[in-house]
C-alpha distance (Angstrom), angle and dihedral (degrees) to the residues before:
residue distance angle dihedral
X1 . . .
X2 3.67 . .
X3 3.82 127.3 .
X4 3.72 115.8 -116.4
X5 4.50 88.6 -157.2
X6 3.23 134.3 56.1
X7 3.89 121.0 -97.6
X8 3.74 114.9 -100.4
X9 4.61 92.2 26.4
X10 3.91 118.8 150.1
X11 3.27 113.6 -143.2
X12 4.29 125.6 -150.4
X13 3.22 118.3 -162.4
X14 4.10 147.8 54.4
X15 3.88 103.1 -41.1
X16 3.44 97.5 -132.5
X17 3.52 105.4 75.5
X18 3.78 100.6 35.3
X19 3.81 84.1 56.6
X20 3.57 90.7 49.4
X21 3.83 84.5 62.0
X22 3.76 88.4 54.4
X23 3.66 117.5 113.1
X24 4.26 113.0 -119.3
X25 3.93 112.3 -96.5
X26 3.53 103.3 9.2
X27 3.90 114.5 118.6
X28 4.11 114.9 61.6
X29 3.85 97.5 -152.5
X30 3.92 135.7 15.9
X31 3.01 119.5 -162.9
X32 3.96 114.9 -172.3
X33 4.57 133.0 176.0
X34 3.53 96.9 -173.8
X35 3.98 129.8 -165.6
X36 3.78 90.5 -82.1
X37 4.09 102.0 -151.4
X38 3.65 94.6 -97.2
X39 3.72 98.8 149.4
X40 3.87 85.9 -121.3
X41 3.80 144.0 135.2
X42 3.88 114.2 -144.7
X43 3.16 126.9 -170.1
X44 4.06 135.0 167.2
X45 4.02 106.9 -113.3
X46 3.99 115.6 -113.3
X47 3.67 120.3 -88.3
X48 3.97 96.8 28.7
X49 3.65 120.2 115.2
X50 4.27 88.2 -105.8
X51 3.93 91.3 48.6
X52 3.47 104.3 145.2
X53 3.93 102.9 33.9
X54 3.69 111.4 115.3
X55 3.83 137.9 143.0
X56 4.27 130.0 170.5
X57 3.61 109.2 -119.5
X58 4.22 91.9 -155.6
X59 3.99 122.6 120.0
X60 3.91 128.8 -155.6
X61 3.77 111.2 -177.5
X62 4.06 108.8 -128.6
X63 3.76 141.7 176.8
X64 4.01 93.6 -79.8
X65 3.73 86.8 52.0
X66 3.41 89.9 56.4
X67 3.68 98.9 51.3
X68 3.71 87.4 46.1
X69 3.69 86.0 64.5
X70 3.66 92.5 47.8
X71 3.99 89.9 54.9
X72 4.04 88.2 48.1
X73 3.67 97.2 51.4
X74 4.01 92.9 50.6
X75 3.81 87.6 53.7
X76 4.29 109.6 21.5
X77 3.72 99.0 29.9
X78 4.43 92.7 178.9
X79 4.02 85.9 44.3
X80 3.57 86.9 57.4
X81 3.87 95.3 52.2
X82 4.19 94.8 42.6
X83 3.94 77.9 53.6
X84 4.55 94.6 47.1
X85 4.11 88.3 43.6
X86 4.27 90.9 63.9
X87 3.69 103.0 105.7
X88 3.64 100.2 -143.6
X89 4.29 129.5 51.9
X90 4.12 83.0 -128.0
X91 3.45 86.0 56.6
X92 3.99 94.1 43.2
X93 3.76 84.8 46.9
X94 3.77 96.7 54.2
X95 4.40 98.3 45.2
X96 3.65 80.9 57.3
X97 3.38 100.7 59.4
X98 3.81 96.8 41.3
X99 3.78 91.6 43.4
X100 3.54 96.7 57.3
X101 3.48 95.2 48.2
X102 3.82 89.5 41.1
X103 3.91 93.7 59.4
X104 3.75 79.9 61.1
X105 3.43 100.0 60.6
X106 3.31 89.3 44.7
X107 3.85 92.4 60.3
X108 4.39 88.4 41.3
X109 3.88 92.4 52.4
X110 3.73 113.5 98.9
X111 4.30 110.1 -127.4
X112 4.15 84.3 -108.3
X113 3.94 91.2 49.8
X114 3.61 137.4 104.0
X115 3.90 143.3 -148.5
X116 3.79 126.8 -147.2
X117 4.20 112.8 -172.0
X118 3.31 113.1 -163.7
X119 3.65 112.9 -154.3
X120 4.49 140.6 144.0
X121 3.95 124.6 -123.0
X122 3.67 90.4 -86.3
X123 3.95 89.9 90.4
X124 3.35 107.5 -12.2
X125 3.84 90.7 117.0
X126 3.10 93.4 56.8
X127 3.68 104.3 48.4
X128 3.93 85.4 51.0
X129 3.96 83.6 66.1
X130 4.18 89.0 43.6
X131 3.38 85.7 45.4
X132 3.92 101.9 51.7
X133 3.97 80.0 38.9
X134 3.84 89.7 61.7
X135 3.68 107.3 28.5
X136 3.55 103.7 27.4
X137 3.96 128.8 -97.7
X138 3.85 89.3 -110.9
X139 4.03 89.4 57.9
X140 3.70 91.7 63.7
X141 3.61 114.4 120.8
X142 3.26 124.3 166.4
X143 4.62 137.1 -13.1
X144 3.73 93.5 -139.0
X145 4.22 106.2 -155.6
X146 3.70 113.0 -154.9
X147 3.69 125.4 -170.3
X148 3.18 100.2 -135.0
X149 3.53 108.7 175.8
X150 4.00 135.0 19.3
X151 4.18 118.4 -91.3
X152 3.79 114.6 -81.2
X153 3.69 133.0 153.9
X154 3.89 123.1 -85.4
X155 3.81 114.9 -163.3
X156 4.14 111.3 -100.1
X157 4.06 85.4 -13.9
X158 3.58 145.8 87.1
X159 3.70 113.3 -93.9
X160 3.89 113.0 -88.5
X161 3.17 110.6 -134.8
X162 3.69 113.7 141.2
X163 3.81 143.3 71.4
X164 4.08 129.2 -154.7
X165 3.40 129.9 -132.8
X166 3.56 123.4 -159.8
X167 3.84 114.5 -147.0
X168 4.04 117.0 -163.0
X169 4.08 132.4 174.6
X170 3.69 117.1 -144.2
X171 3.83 83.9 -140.7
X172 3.87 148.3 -17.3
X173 3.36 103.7 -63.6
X174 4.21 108.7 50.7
X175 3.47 120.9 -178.3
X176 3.92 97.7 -104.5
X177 3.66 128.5 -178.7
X178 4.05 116.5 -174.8
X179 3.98 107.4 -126.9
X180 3.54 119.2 -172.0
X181 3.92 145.4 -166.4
X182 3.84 134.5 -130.8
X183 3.67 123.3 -92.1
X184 3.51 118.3 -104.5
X185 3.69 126.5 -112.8
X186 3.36 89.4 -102.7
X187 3.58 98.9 55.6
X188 3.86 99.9 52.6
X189 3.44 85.1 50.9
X190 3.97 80.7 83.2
X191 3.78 99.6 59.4
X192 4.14 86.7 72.5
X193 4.16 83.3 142.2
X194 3.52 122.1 96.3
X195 3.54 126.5 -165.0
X196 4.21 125.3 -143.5
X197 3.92 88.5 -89.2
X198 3.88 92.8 48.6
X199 3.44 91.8 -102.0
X200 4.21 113.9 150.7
X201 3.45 116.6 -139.4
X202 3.76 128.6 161.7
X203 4.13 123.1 -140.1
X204 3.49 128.9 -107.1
X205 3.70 133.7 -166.6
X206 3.56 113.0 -111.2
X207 4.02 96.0 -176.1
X208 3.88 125.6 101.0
X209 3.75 114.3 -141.7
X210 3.66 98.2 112.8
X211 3.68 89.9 49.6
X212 3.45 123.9 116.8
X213 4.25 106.9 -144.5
X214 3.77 95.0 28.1
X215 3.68 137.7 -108.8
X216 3.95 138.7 -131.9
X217 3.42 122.8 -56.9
X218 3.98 117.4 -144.9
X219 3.28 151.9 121.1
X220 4.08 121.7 -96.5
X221 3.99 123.1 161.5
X222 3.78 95.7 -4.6
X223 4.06 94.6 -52.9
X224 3.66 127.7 109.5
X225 3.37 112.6 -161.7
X226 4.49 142.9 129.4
X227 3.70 103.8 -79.1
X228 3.38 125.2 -167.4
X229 3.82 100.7 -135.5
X230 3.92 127.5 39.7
X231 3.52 122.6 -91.4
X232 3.93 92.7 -107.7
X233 4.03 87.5 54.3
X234 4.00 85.8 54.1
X235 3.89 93.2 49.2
X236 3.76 85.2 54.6
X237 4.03 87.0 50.7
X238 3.35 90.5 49.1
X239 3.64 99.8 49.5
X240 3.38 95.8 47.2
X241 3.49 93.9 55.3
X242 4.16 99.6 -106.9
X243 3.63 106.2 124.8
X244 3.42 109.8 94.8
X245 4.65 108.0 -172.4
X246 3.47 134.4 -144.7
X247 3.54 127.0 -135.4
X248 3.76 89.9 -86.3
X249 3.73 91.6 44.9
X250 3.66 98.7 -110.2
X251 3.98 101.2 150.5
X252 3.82 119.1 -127.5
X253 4.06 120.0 -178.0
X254 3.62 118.1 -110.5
X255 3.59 112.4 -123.7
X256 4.20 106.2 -160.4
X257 3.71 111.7 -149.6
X258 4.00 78.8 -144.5
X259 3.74 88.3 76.6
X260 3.74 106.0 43.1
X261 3.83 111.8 90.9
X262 3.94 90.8 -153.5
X263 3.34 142.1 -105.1
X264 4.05 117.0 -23.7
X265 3.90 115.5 -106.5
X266 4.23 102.3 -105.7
X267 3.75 124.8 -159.6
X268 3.78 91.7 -92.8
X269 3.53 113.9 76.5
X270 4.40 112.3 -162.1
X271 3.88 97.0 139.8
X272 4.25 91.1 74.7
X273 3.47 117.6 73.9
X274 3.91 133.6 -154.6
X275 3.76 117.1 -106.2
X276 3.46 110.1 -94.2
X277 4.16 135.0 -155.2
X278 3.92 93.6 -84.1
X279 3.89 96.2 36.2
X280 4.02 106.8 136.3
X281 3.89 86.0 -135.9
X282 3.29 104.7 47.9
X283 4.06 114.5 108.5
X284 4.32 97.4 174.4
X285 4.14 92.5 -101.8
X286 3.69 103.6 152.7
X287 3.90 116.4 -107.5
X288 4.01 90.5 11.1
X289 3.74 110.0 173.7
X290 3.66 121.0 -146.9
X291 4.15 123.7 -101.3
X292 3.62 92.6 -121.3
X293 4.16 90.1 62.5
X294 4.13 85.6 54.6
X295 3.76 101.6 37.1
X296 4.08 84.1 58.6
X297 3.67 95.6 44.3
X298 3.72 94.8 50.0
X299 3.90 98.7 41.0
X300 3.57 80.1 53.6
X301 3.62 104.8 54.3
X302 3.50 109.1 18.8
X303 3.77 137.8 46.8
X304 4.08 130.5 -149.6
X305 3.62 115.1 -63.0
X306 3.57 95.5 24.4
X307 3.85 131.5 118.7
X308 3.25 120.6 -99.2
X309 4.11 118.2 -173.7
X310 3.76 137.4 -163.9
X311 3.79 120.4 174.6
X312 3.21 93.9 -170.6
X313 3.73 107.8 46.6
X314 3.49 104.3 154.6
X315 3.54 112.2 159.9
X316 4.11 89.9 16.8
X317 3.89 98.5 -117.6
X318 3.97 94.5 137.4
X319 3.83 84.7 45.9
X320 3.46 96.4 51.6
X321 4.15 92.4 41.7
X322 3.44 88.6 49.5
X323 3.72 96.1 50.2
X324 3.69 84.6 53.9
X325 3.43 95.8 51.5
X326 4.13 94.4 49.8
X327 3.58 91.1 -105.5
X328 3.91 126.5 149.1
X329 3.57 107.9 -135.3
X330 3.63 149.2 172.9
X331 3.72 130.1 -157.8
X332 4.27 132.4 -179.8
X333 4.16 128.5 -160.0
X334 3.42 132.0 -177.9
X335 3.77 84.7 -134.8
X336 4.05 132.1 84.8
X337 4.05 81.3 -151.4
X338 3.87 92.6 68.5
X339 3.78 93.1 65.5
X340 3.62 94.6 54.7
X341 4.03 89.6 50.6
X342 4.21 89.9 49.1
X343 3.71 83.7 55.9
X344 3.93 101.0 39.8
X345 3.68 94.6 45.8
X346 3.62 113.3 45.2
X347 4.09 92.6 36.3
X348 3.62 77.4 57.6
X349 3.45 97.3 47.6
X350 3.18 100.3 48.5
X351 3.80 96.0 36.3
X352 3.74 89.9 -130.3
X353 4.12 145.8 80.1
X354 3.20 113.1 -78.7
X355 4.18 122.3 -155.4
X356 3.85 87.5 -127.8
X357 4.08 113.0 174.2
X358 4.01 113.2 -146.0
X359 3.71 108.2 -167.9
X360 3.65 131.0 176.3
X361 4.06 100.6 -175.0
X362 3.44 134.8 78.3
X363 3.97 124.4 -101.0
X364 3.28 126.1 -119.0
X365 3.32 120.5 -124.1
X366 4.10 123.5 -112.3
X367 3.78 100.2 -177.9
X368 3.93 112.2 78.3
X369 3.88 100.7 74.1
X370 3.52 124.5 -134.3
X371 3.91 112.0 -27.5
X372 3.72 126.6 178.4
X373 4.47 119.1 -114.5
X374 3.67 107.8 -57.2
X375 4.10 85.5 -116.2
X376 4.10 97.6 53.4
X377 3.17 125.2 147.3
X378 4.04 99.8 -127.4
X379 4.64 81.1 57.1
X380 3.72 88.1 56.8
X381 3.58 97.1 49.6
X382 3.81 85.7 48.7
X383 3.44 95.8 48.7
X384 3.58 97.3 53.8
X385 3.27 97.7 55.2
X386 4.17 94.3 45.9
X387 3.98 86.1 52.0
X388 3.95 95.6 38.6
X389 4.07 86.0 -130.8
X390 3.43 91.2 -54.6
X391 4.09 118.5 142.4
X392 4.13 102.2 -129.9
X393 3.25 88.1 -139.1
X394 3.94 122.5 57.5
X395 4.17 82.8 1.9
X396 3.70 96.5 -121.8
X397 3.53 124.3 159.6
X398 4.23 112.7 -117.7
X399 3.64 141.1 168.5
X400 3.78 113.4 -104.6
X401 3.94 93.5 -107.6
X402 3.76 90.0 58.6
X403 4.08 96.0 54.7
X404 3.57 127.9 83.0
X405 3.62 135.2 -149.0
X406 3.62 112.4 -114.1
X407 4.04 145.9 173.2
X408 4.06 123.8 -102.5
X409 3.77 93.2 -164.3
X410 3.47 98.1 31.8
X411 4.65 112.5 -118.3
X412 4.25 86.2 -112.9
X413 3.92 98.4 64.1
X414 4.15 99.8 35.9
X415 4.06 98.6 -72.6
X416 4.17 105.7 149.7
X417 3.81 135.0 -144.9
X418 4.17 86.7 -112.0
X419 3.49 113.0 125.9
X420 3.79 92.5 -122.9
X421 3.73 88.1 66.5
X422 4.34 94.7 46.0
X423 3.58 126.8 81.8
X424 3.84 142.0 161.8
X425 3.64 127.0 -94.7
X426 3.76 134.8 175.4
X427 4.04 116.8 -120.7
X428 3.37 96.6 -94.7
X429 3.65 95.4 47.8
X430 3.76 90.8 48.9
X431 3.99 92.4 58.7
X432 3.60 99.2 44.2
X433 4.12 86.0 54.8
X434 4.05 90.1 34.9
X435 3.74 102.5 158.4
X436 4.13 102.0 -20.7
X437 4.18 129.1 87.3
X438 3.35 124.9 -70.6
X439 3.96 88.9 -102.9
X440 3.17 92.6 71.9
X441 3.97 91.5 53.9
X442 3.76 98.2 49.3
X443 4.46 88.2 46.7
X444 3.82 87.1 53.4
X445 3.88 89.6 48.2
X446 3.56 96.8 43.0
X447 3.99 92.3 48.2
X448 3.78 84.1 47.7
C-alpha cells in the first residue's frame, strides 16, 4: 500500500488522529517506548539540548474513558476484557489509551511488518494481554529483556534493572534479519588451529556414533567408521581444503572463525548499555534509549527503503538510527520540542541538511477508493438496516426521516467518509456529539 506522507515527516500532535489519517499497510516496522504508567513527571533538566520536553506519565480513569470502552467492546470484544481484568481505574485508564492507538498500528503495519513495545514491569503484563488482544496470541514473537541500567540496591527488593520489549509480527511471514553478537574470549579460545594462510579454525568431529538415526558407513584415509556426511560430501571437504587429521588420520572439519558471523542475538539483551552522563548522544530527553538498542531492532526487522515508524519519538533516536540505516521513516510527539531534536540530531549526524518535513495537520487518507458523500442516501439506507432504526446514541427507535447521518471518529481528529466510520443518530443525539467522537456522546449520555 502506498504512503499518504512523505518519508522522513515529524509529526506534532496527539498520535491518534494523525495515525488515523494514515493510509492501511504502509509502515514496515513500529517501533514505540510509551509513557509506561509510572505515576511520574519527567522532564528534561535545564540547559541540555532537550530542555523543555516534559510530559506526566499519571492516569485517572474518566467518563470518556468509559465510553471508549463501550466503543471497544461493540467492536474487540477480548480487548475489552484484557482492559475490565486491570485491577486499578489508573490502570483501566492507561490500556485505553494504548489500545486505541494500538488498533491503529495494527491497521498501519504492512502484513510483512513488525512491532516492538518497549515497556518496564509496571504494565508490561498487561500490555502482553493488549497486545495478544490486538495482534493475535499466535503473532507473538519474542519478550526481549534489556538491562537497562547497572546493579544498585532497591529498598526491600531486588535491584531493577531491566526493561521488556514486546516484539509482534503483523503476520506469518515478518521481515526478519538474523543479527548477531561477538564471541566471547572464551570462545575463540577454541579456534587454537591455524591454517597455511593464518586462518584459525577449530576441529569438529565428522563421525556418527553418538548419533541417534545413523550415518554413512565407509571407508576414507584408511578408517572405517559412521560418518555423518556421505562420502561425496567428504570429497568436497577434502578438496576444498576442510579436513583437518589427527595423528591417526581420523579427519575432523575445520571450522574457520572467518566464516562464522557470531553468536545469534537471544531474548536477553546485556551487551547494550544505557546512555550514560558523558554519552556523545545523549541530549537530557527523559527515558532516552541508546542508538545501539534501535540500530539492532531495525536491522532486524526492516530492510533499506522501508518505513520505519515511531509514535512516540521523543527525543528522535529511532529517527536518527533509521536515517543511518537508509530507512524511510516517520515519527509523532506530543511535543513541539521533538521537531527541533529530529532536525538537530540527524543534520548532525550526518553532518549535512537534511529535507526534514515538520507537519502539524493530519493526512488525508489515499487508500479507501472512491466512496460516495458521507450523508448519501444509499449510507442511510444501509445504516438503518445495520442499526434496526435504532439511534446509536440514546438507542431509540425512529423513522428514517427523523435520523441523521453522522461521524464515529469525528472529520477534525482523522475520522473518514467510509461507511465503517458513519452511523445514524437522532437530532438530539447529533447536537450533543456536534463535531467531536462518538466518546464523547455516549460519556454525556451516560452522565445524563
Amino acid at each position: 500500500m502506498d504512503t499518504n506522507f512523505n518519508p522522513k515527516t515529524i509529526f506534532t500532535g496527539d498520535n491518534l488522529p494523525i495515525m488515523r489519517g494514515m493510509n492501511s499497510a504502509s509502515v514496515d516496522l513500529i517501533y514505540l517506548d510509551p509513557p509506561f504508567n509510572s505515576n511520574a513527571n519527567y522532564a528534561a533538566p535545564i540547559g541540555s539540548e532537550a530542555a523543555g520536553a516534559e510530559f506526566k506519565d499519571t492516569w485517572t480513569l474518566n467518563d470518556v474513558d468509559a465510553a471508549w470502552l463501550d466503543l471497544i467492546e461493540a467492536k474487540h470484544p477480548a480487548l475489552n476484557r484484557v482492559i475490565h481484568a486491570a485491577m486499578t481505574d489508573s490502570d483501566k485508564s492507561y490500556l485505553i489509551y494504548m489500545a486505541v492507538r494500538l488498533l491503529e498500528m495494527h491497521r498501519i503495519l504492512k502484513p510483512t511488518g513488525s512491532i516492538y513495545l518497549h515497556c518496564d514491569p509496571t504494565m508490561s503484563h498487561y500490555l502482553k494481554l493488549v497486545m495478544d488482544a490486538v495482534f493475535g496470541k499466535g503473532n507473538f514473537l519474542n519478550e526481549v529483556v534489556w538491562k537497562r541500567t547497572t546493579a544498585h540496591n532497591d529498598s526491600a527488593v531486588y535491584g531493577c534493572i531491566h526493561d521488556t520489549i514486546l516484539y509482534y509480527s503483523k503476520g506469518d511471514f515478518p521481515t526478519l534479519n538474523e543479527q548477531y553478537q561477538p564471541y566471547s574470549d572464551e570462545y575463540l579460545k577454541r579456534y587454537r588451529h591455524t591454517d597455511e594462510n593464518g586462518k584459525r579454525f577449530l576441529d569438529r568431529d565428522l563421525t556418527a556414533g553418538s548419533l541417534s538415526g545413523g550415518g554413512y558407513p565407509y571407508e576414507w584415509n584408511g578408517i572405517t567408521k559412521i560418518w555423518r556426511c556421505p562420502f561425496t560430501t567428504m570429497q568436497e571437504y577434502h578438496k576444498s581444503g576442510k579436513l583437518y587429521y589427527t595423528r591417526n588420520g581420523t579427519p575432523r572439519l575445520k571450522q574457520f572463525l572467518d566464516d562464522m558471523p557470531g553468536v545469534p542475538v537471544q531474548d536477553v539483551w546485556i551487551d547494550i548499555p544505557p546512555i550514560n552522563s558523558q554519552a556523545k548522544e545523549r541530549v537530557g530527553y527523559p527515558t532516552q534509549k541508546p542508538l545501539a538498542l534501535l540500530d539492532r531492532i531495525i536491522k532486524a526487522s526492516s530492510n533499506e527503503g522501508h518505513v520505519v515508524f515511531d509514535p512516540f519519538c521523543g527525543c528522535a533516536t529511532t529517527l536518527v538510527a533509521a536515517d543511518r540505516l537508509q530507512r524511510d521513516w516517520i515519527g509523532i510527539d506530543i511535543s513541539t520540542k521533538a521537531t527541533e531534536l529530529v532536525v538537530e540530531r540527524i543534520n548532525t549526524d550526518q553532518g549535512m541538511f537534511e529535507d526534514i518535513v515538520a507537519r502539524t495537520d493530519i493526512p488525508k487518507r489515499t487508500d479507501i477508493g472512491d466512496i460516495p458523500r458521507y450523508n448519501a442516501p444509499e449510507n442511510k439506507t444501509l445504516l438503518y438496516g445495520e442499526q434496526a432504526g435504532n439511534c446509536n446514541g440514546c438507542g431509540e427507535h425512529f423513522q428514517t426521516q427523523h435520523l441523521e447521518i453522522d461521524h464515529i471518529i469525528a472529520k477534525s481528529v482523522g475520522g473518514t467518509d467510509h461507511i465503517e466510520n458513519l452511523q445514524l443518530l437522532c437530532g438530539h443525539c447529533n447536537r450533543i456529539k456536534g463535531n467531536r467522537g462518538q466518546e464523547y456522546l455516549l460519556s454525556r449520555l451516560n452522565k445524563d
